[in-house]
VORO-148503 format. One line per 5 residues: their letters; for each residue x, y, z of C-alpha. Coordinates in nm, 3 decimals. Each point is the difference from the previous one (the first is absolute). Example, Ala and Ser with C-alpha at 12.3 -4.5 7.8 and 13.67 -1.06 7.14 Angstrom:
AS = 1.230 -0.450 0.780  0.137 0.344 -0.066
end
This chain:
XXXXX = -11.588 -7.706 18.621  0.006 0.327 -0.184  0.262 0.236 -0.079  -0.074 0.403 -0.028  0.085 0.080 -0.370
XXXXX = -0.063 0.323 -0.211  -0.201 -0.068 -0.297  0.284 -0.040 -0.288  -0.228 -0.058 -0.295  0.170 0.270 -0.126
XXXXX = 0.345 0.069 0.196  0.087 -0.396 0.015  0.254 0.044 -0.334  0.193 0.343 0.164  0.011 -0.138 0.375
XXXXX = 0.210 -0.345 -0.200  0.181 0.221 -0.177  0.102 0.210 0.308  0.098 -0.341 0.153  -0.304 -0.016 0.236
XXXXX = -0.048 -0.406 -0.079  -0.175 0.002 0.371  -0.305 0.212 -0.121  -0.075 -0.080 -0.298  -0.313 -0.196 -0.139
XXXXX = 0.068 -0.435 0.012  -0.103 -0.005 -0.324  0.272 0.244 -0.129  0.230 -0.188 0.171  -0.097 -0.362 -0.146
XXXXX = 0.048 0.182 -0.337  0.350 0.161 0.069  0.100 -0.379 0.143  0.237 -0.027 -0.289  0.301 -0.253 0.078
XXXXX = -0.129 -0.055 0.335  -0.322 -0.206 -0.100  0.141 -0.318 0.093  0.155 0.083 0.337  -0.320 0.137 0.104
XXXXX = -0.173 -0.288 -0.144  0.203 -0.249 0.209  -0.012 0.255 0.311  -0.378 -0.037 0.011  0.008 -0.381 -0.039
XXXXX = 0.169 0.045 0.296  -0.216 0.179 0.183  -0.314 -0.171 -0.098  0.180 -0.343 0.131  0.069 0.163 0.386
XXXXX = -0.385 0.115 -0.030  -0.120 -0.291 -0.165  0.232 -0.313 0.129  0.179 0.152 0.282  0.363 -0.034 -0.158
XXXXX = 0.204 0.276 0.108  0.244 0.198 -0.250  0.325 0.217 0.134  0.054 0.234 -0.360  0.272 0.251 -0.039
XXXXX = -0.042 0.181 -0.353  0.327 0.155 -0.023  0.083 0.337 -0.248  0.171 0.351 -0.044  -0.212 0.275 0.029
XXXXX = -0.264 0.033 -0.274  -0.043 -0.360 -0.083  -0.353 -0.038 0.068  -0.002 -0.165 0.346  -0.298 0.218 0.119
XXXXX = -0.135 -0.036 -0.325  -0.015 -0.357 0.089  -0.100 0.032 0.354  -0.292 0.219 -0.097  -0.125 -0.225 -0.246
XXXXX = 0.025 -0.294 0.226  -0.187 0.187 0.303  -0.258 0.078 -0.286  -0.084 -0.358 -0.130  -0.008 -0.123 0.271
XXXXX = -0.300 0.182 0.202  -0.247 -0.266 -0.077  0.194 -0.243 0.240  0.052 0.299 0.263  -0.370 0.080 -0.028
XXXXX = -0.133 -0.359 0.063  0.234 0.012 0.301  0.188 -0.310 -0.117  0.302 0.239 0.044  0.120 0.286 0.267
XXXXX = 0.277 0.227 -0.220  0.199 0.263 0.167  0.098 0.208 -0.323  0.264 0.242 0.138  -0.071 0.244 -0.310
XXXXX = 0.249 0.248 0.144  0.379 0.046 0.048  -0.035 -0.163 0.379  0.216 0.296 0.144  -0.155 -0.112 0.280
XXXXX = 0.149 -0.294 0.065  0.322 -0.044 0.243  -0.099 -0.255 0.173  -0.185 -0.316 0.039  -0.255 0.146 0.238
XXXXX = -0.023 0.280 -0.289  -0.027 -0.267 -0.259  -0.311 -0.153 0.174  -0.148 0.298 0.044  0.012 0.110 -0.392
XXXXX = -0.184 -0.330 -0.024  -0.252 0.151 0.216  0.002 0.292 -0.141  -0.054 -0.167 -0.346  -0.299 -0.180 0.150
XXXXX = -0.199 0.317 0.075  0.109 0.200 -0.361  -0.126 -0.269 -0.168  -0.301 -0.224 0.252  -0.182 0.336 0.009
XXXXX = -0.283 -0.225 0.146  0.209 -0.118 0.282  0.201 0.358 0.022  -0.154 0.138 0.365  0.044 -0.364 0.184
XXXXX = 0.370 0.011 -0.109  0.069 0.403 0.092  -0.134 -0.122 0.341  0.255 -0.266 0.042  0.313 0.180 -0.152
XXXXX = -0.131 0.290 0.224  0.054 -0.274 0.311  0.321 -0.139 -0.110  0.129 0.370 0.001  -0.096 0.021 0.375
XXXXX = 0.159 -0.315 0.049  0.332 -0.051 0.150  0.267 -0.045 -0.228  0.109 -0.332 0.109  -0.320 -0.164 -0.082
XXXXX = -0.057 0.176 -0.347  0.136 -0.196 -0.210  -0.197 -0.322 0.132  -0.320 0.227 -0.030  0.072 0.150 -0.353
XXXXX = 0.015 -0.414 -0.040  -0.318 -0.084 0.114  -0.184 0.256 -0.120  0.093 -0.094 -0.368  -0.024 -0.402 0.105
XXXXX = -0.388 0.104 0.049  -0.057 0.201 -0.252  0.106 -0.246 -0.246  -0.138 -0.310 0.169  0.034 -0.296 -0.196
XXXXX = 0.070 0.194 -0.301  0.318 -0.015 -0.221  0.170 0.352 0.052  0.163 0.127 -0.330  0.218 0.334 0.012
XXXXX = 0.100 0.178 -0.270  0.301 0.232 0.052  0.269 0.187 -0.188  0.350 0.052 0.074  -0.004 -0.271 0.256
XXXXX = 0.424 0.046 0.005  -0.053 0.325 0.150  -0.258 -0.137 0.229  0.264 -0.262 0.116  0.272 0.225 0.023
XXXXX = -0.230 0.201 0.279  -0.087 -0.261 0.186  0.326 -0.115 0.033  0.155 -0.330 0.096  -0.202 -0.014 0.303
XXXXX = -0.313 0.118 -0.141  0.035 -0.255 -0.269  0.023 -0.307 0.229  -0.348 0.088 0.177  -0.140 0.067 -0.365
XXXXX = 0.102 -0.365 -0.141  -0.081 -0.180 0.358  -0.359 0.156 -0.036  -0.064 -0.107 -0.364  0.147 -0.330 0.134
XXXXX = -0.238 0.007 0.309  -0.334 0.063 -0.242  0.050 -0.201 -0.306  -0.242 0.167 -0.228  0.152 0.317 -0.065
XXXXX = 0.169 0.087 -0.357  0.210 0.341 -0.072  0.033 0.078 -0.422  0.230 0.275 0.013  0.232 0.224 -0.203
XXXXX = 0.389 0.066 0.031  0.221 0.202 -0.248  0.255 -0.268 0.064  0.090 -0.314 0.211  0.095 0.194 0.313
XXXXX = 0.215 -0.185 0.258  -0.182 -0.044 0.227  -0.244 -0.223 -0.235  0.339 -0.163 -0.187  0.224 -0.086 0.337
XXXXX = -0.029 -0.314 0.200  0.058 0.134 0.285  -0.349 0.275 0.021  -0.376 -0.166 0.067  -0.150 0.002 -0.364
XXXXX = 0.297 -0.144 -0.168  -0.134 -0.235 -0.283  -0.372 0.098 0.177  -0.163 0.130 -0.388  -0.020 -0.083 -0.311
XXXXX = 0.158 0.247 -0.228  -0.136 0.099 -0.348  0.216 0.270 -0.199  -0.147 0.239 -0.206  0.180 0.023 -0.303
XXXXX = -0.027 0.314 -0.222  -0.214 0.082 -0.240  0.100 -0.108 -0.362  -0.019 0.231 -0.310  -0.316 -0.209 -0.090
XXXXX = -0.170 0.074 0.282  0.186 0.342 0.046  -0.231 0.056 -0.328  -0.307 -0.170 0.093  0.006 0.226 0.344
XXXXX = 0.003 0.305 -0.203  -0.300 -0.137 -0.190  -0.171 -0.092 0.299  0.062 0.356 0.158  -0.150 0.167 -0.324
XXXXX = -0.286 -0.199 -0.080  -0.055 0.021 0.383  0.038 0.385 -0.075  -0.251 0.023 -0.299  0.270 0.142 -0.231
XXXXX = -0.042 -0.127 -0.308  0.279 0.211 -0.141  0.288 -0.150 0.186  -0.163 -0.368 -0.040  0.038 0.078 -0.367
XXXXX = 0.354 0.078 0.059  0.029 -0.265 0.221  -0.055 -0.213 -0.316  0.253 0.171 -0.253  0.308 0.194 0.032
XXXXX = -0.057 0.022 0.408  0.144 -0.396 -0.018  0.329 0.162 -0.016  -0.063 0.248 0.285  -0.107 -0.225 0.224
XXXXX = 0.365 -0.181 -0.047  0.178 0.294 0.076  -0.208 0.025 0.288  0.033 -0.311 0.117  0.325 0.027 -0.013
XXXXX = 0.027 0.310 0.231  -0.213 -0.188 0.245  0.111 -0.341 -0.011  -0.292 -0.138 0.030  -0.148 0.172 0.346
XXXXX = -0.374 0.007 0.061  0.008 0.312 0.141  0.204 0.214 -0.229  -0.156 -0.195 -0.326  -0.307 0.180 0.156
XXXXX = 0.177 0.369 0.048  0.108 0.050 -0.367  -0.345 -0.080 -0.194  -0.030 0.369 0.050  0.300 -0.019 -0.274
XXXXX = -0.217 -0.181 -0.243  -0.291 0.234 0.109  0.173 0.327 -0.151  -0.072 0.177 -0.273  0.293 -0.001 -0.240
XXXXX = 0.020 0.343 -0.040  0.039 0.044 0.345  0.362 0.065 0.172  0.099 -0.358 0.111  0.250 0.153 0.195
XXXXX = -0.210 0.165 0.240  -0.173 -0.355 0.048  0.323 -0.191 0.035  0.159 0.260 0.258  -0.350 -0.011 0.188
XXXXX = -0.030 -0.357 0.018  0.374 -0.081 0.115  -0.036 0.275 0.263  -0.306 -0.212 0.124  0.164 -0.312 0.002
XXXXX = 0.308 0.194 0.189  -0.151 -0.033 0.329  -0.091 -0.338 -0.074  0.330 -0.125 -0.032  0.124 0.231 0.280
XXXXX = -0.219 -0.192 0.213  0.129 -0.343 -0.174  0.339 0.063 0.115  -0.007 0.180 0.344  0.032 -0.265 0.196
XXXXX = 0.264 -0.197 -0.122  0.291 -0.007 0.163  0.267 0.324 -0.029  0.228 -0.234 -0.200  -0.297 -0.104 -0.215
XXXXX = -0.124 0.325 -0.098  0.376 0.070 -0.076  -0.001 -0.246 -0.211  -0.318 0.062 -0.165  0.054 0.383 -0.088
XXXXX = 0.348 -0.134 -0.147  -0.112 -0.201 -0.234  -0.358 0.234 -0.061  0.283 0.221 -0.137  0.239 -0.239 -0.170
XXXXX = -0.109 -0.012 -0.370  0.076 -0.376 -0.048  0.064 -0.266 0.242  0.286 -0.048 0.250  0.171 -0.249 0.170
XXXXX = 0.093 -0.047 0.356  0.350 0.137 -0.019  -0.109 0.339 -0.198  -0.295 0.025 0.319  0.217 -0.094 0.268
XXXXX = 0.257 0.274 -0.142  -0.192 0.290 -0.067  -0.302 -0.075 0.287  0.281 -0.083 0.241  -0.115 -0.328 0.138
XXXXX = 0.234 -0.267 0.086  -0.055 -0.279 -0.197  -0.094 -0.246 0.300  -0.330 0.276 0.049  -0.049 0.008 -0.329
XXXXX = -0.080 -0.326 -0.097  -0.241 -0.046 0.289  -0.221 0.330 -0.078  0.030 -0.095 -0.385  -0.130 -0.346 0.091
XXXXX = -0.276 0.206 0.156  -0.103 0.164 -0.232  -0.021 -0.264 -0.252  -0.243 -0.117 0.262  -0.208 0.276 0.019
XXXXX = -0.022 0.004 -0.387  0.181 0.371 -0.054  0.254 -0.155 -0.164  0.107 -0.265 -0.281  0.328 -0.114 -0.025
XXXXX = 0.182 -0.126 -0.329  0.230 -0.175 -0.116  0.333 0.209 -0.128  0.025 -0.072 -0.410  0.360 0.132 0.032
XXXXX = 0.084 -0.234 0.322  -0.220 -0.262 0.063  0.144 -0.093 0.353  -0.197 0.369 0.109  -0.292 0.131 0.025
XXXXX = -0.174 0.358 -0.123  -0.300 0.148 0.190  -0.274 0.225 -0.069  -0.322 0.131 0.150  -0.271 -0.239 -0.074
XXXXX = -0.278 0.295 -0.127  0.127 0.224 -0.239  -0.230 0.292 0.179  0.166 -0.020 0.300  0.291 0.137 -0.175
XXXXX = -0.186 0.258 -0.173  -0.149 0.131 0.291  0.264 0.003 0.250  0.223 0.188 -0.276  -0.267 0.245 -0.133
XXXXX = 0.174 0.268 0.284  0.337 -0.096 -0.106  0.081 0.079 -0.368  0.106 0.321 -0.051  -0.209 0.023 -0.316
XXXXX = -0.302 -0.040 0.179  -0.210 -0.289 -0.134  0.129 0.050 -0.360  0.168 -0.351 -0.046  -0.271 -0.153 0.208
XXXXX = -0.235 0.106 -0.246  0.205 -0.082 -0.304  0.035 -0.327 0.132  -0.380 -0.044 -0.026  -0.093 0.195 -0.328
XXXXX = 0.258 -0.243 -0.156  -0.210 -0.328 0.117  -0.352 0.158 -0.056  0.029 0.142 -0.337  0.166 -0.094 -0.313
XXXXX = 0.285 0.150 -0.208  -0.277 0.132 -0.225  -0.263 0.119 0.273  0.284 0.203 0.102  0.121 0.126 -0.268
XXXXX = -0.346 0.148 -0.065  -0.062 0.103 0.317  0.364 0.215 0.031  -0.118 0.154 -0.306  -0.255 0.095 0.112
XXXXX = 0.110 0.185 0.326  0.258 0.170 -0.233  -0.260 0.143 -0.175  -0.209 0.089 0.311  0.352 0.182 0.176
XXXXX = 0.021 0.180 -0.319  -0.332 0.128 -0.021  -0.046 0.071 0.396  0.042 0.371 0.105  -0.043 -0.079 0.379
XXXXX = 0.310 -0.097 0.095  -0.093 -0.241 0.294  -0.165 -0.223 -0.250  0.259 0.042 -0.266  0.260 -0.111 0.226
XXXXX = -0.220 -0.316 0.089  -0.046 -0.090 -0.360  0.440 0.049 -0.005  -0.007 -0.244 0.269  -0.235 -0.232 -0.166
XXXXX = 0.141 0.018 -0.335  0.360 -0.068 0.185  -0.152 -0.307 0.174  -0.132 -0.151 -0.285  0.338 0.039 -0.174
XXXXX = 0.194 -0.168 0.263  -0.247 -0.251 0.003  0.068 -0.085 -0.401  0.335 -0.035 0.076  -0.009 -0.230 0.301
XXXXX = -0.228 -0.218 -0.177  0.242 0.016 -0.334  0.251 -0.118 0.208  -0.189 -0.277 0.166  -0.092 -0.146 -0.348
XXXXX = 0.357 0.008 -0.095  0.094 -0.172 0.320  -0.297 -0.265 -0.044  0.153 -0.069 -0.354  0.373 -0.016 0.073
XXXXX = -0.191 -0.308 0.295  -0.183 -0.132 -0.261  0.196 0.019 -0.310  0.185 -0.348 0.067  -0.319 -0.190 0.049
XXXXX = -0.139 0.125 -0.308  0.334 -0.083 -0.171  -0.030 -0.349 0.132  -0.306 -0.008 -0.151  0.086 0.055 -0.331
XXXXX = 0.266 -0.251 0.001  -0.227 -0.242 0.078  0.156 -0.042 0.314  -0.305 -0.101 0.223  0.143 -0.147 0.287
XXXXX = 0.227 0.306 0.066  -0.323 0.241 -0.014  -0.120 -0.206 0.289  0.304 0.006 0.172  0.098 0.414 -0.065
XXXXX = -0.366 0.076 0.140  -0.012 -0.109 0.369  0.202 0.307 0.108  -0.213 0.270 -0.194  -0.218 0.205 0.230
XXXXX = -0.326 0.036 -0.026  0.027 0.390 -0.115  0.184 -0.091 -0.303  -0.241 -0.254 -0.097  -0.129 0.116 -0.371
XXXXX = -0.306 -0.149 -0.184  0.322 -0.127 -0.272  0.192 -0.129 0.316  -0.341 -0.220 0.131  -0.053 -0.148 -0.382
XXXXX = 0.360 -0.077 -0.033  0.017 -0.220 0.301  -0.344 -0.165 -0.031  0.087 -0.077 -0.358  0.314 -0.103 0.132
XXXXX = -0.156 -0.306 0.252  -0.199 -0.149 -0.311  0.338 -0.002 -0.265  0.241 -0.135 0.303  -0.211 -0.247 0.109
XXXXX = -0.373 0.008 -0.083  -0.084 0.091 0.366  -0.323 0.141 -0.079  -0.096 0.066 0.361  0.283 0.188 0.069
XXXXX = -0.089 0.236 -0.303  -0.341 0.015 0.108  0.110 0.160 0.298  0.243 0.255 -0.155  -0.270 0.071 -0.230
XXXXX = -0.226 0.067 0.277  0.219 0.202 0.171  0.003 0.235 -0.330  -0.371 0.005 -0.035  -0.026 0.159 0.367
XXXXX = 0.301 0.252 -0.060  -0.115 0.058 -0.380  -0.345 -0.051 -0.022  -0.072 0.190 -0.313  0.254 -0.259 -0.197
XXXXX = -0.151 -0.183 -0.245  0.258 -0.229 -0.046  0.001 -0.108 0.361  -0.373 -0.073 -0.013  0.088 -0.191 -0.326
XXXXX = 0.275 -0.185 0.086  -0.194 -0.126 0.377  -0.305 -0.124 -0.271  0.269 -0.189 -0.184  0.191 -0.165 0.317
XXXXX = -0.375 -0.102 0.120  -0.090 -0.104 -0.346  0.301 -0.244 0.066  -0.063 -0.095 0.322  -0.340 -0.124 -0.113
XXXXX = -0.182 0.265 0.225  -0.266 0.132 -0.307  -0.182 0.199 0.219  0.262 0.181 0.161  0.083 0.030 -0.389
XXXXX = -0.276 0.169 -0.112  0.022 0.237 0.300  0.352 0.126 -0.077  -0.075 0.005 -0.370  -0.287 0.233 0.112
XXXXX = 0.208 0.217 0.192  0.238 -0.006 -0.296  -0.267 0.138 -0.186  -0.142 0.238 0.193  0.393 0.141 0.037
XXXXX = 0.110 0.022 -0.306  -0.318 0.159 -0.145  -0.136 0.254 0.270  0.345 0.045 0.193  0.090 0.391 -0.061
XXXXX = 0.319 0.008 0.115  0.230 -0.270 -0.094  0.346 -0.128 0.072  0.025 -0.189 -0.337  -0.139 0.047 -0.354
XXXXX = -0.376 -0.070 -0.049  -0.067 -0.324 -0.163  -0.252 0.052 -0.271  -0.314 -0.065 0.090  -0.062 -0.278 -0.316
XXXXX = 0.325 -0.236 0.140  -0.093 0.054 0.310  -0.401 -0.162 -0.025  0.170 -0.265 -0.283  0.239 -0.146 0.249
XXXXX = -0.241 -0.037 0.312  -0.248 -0.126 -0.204  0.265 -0.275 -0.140  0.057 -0.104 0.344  -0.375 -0.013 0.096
XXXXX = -0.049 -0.242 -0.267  0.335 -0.165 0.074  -0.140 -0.068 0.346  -0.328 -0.203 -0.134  0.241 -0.216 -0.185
XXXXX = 0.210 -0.077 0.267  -0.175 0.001 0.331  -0.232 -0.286 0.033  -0.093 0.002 0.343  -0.284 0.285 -0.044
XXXXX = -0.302 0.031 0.249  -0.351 0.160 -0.149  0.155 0.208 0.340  0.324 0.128 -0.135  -0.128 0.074 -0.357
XXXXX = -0.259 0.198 0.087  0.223 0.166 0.220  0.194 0.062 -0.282  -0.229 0.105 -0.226  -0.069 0.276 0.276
XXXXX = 0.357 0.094 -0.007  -0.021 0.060 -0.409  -0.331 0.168 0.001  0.011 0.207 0.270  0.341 0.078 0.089
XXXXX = 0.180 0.027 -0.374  -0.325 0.225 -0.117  -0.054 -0.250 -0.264  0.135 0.146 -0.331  -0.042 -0.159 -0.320
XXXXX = 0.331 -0.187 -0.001  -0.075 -0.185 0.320  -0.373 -0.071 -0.096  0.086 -0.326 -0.174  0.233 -0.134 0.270
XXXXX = -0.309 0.108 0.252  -0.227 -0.201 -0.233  0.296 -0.294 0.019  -0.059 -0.046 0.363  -0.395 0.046 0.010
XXXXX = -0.014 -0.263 -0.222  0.281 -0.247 0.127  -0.197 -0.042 0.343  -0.398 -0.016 -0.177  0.153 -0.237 -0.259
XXXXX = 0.225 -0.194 0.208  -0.055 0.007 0.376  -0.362 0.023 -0.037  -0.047 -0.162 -0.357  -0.204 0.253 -0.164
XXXXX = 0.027 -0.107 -0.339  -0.173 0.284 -0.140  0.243 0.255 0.139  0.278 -0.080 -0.276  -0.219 0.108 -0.259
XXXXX = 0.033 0.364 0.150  0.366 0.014 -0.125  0.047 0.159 -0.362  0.097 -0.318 -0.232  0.377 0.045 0.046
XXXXX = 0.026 0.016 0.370  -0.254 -0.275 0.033  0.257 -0.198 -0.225  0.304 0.103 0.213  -0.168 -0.066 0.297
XXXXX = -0.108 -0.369 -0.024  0.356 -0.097 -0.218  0.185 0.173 0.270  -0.105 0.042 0.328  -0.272 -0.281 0.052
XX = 0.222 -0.203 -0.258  -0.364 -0.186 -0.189
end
């Protein structure tokens, strides 16, 4: 089998980033596999068991637009070439949109068609025989189009790999359908793995032929962990070493706001690294009204086929500045309420929109679209000041209050000093921007306080229990590094429920990584939970934090209590863990040396463990004698107890 390709040695990182998945070098794509590894994984476990055992899988991966589903596909046609190769498989990889398809005679031709694109070897025999089953009447072309893929395949398992297999049923039609089931029926080793946006009737309703026929596997966005560990991906797969480096400091809090923005989609993660690839002098205006104009089309696209009533719907709330309930759409899109619940129910389907519950009347509901771009997008044309509060919105999230507070005075200064007046008027705009931006985020912070300001009063008063309570209903944007320590402090006071804090704490650590007292208090919660070498890890990040860290949201712990309390719990864990391996200690002692850079405070506690497994575990007598007089006292009246 081989495949035409241009030679991307060079071009493989721009064709991703131009959303060309379906040219782009396998092994580019097995490194930008972030959040998918596992559904791959388990797709071509799949695959190898129809080559290898004969047992047929019917997969649906199901996904809005951008998710990675011929990411997926690619990766999965890539790996598994060795089985194709050997001939142990036949795989009909429909690599295109199949446009072509409106029928089931169509559908077995693309199959055919597949054949010679990819079985160049075979490629002449099988032009012969489509050429034939052109000049052959039309009642008897189906059954041909049959057989000629029955011998092609022999006794082979025949895998195909399509996308957008809803719109491929939706051609073919109910009739179409029932002659595509009774021939997978009819020769029992075929498989499909397919794509769909969404669960499409005619897959979800009892009464059409593939009803309950795959398996479905949803992909679920991205999270903001591996939102970040994309962009990583993307520029270490780039070569720039620059925005790595960022990547690793005060781009953690970027990479939120754009995460945020792009809820998690594959595709759009992908579109703004060019953010993180400006230079900061540069106007990130220009980039931001550039990059939503590209993704304009996009979501045109997403949306033109819904139903009138949909898109009505859509562009309503695209334009509504919070969410709305059914009686506020129904009014103002003027759609009975009967019509409305169906095409909301719909939608909610299709993923476009979430729906919440009402905080000032539970009985109803609020909805919203489900990707904040959509909105941004579809009302770029509609604000009468242009993309002003569009961009606002975003300065506000990327930079913060002190960023822009340099950066406005700095275009002040550049508007004064500018004689053209083109550019001076930019630098107005700029300087304007940045000003709004201040005072939207002001007023977030004050709104995130006025949320918070009971829990932390709770706190205070010692009132544990009602922390826990007064926090289920705070959302996730008005979650504070105080807010996460509250809470996880909270769960240990209340009730000792040290697992719970562990996960609150966690939770911190990947929103505030450049805490030290998150790092700090994990160590302590795994100090408690008798996990030492998850311990020593945290205590190194700890470490690492609260000395190298440039930015901080806290004060700096001095560098002397810092070193002084990790290495009391280092020795703390000799004396109470007992159940040491010559394994785990040295594996320890790695963690010290290596990882905490060994400085002078921790080169006793290092000494501590080098000598608790030689003396101990594999009674080395001689080895205590390496500890200065005091320690070696202190070490055999306290931890070995002689």
């Amino acid at each position: 089998m081989v495949e035409t390709q241009q030679n991307l040695a060079q071009t493989g990182i721009s064709t991703f980033l131009s959303f060309g998945a379906k040219s782009v070098k396998p092994e580019i794509l097995e490194k930008l596999l972030i959040g998918r590894q596992k559904t791959v994984d388990m797709l071509t476990q799949q695959a190898t068991d129809i080559a290898e055992h004969g047992i047929n899988a019917q997969l649906m991966l199901i996904g809005n637009r951008g998710m990675g589903k011929t990411h997926a596909l690619r990766v999965l046609y890539h790996r598994i070439q060795p089985l194709v190769q050997s001939r142990k498989i036949v795989v009909a990889y429909f690599v295109e949109e199949a446009y072509d398809v409106a029928s089931y005679l169509d559908f077995l031709v693309r199959i055919i068609k597949d054949f010679i694109r990819w079985y160049t070897a075979e490629a002449e025999l099988l032009q012969q025989k489509l050429s034939i089953l052109r000049e052959t009447p039309s009642v008897r072309q189906e059954e041909l189009a049959e057989q000629i893929v029955a011998e092609y395949v022999a006794d082979k398992p025949l895998l195909i790999l399509t996308e957008n297999f809803d719109a491929i049923l939706e051609a073919l039609g109910k009739t179409g359908q029932a002659k595509l089931r009774s021939w997978l029926y009819r020769h029992n080793r075929i498989s499909i793995m397919a794509t769909a946006q969404a669960l499409s009737p005619d897959l979800g309703r009892e009464d059409r032929p593939f009803y309950q026929f795959f398996t479905t596997i949803y992909l679920k966005r991205l999270t903001y962990e591996d939102s970040l560990e994309l962009l990583r991906t993307l520029a270490q797969t780039d070569h720039n070493q620059a925005v790595i480096d960022h990547l690793n400091g005060k781009g953690i809090g970027q990479v939120r706001a754009i995460h945020e923005l792009v809820k998690g989609n594959h595709r759009l993660l992908v579109t703004f690294y060019e953010f993180l690839k400006a230079d900061t002098l540069a106007k990130l205006s220009d980039i931001f009204l550039k990059t939503l104009n590209d993704l304009k089309p996009y979501y045109e696209t997403y949306i033109r086929y819904l139903p009138p009533q949909q898109q009505k719907i859509v562009h309503y709330l695209a334009l509504a500045v919070t969410p709305r309930n059914g009686t506020d759409i129904s009014k103002d899109c003027f759609i009975d309420q009967k019509s409305l619940s169906k095409q909301l129910s719909d939608l909610q389907r299709s993923h476009l929109l979430e729906a919440y519950t009402d905080p000032a009347d539970g009985r109803n509901k609020l909805y919203d679209l489900s990707e904040p771009l959509l909105r941004i997008s579809l009302a770029i044309g509609e604000h009468t000041e242009g993309i002003t509060p569009l961009f606002i919105d975003f300065l506000a999230n990327w930079y913060n209050i002190n960023e822009l507070e340099s950066q406005k005075e700095r275009f002040w200064k550049l508007h004064l000093e500018e004689s053209n007046e083109k550019l001076k008027q930019d630098y107005l705009y700029d300087y304007q921007a940045r000003e709004k931006a201040i005072e939207k985020k002001t007023a977030f912070e004050l709104e995130t306080d006025q949320i918070l300001m009971p829990i932390f009063e709770a706190y205070m008063d010692e009132n544990y229990e009602e922390v826990i309570k007064l926090s289920t209903v705070v959302k996730n944007e008005f979650k504070t590094l105080k807010y996460f320590l509250y809470l996880g402090n909270s769960y240990i006071f209340y009730n000792e429920n040290y697992g719970k804090a562990k996960e609150i704490y966690t939770q911190a650590a990947k929103y505030f990584p450049q805490s030290y007292t998150v790092w700090d208090n994990l160590a302590r919660i795994f100090f408690i939970m008798d996990d030492f070498e998850e311990f020593l890890q945290m205590s190194e990040k700890a470490i690492k934090v609260g000395l190298n860290y440039y930015e901080m949201p806290e004060p700096k712990p001095p560098y002397r209590i810092l070193l002084a309390d990790i290495a009391d719990n280092i020795v703390s864990v000799l004396q109470i863990n007992k159940n040491w391996t010559v394994e785990k200690l040295l594996n320890c002692e790695d963690i010290i040396k290596n990882g905490y850079g060994m400085p002078d405070a921790l080169k006793i506690s290092y000494l501590m463990f080098q000598t608790y497994r030689r003396y101990v575990l594999e009674k080395d007598k001689r080895a205590i004698y390496e500890l200065p007089k005091e320690q070696r006292e202190f070490f055999l009246r306290e931890i070995v107890k002689e």
